[in-house]
C-alpha positions as CSV (number, residue, x, y, z in Angstrom):
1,X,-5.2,-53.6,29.4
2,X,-2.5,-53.1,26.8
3,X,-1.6,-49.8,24.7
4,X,-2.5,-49.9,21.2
5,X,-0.1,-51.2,18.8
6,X,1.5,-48.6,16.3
7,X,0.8,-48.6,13.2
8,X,4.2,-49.5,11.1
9,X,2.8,-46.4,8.4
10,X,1.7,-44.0,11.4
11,X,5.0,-44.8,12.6
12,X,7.3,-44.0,9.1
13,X,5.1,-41.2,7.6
14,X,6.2,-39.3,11.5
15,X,9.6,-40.4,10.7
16,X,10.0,-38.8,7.5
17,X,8.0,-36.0,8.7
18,X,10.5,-35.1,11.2
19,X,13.6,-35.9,8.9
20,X,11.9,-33.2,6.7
21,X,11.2,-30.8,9.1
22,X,14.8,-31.3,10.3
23,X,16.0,-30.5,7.1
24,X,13.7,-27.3,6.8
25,X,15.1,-25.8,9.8
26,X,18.9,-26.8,9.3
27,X,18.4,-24.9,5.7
28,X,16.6,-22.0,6.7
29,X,19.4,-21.6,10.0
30,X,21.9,-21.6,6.7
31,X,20.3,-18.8,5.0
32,X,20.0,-16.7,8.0
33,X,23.7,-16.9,8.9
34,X,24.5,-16.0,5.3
35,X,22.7,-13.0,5.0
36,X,23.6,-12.0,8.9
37,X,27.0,-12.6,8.6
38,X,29.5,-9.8,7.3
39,X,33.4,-11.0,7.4
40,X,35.8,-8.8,8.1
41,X,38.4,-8.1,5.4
42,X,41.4,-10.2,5.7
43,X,44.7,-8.6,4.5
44,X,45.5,-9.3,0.9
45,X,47.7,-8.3,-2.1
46,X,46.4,-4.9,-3.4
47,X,48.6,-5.5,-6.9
48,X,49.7,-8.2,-8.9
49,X,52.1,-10.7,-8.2
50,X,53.2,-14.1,-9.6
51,X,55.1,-15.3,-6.5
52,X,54.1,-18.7,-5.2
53,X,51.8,-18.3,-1.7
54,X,51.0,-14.8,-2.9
55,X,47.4,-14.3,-3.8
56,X,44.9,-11.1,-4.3
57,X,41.6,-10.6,-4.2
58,X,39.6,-11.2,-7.4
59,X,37.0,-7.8,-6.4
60,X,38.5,-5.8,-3.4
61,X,35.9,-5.1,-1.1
62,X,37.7,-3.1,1.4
């Protein structure tokens, strides 16, 4: 006896299944570590200056 042939279809709609499932997951693994994640604050200006390599924060946070 010999298995069954797959079906080409069977075999690309489980495919794309899995690519989208894939996709689901990576997304929702990109939201979660966006709304868990809290960075620390990094040292900055605190007033204005025009010197090159020097840069503030738009909104201080900290």
């Amino acid at each position: 006896m010999s298995a069954p042939a797959l079906r080409p279809r069977a075999v690309a709609l489980a495919l794309a299944g899995a690519a989208v499932a894939l996709l689901l997951i990576a997304n929702a693994h990109l939201v979660y570590v966006a709304v868990v994640s809290q960075p620390e604050c990094v040292p900055h200006l605190k007033t204005e200056a025009h010197a090159a390599g020097n840069f503030r924060a738009a909104r201080s946070s900290c």
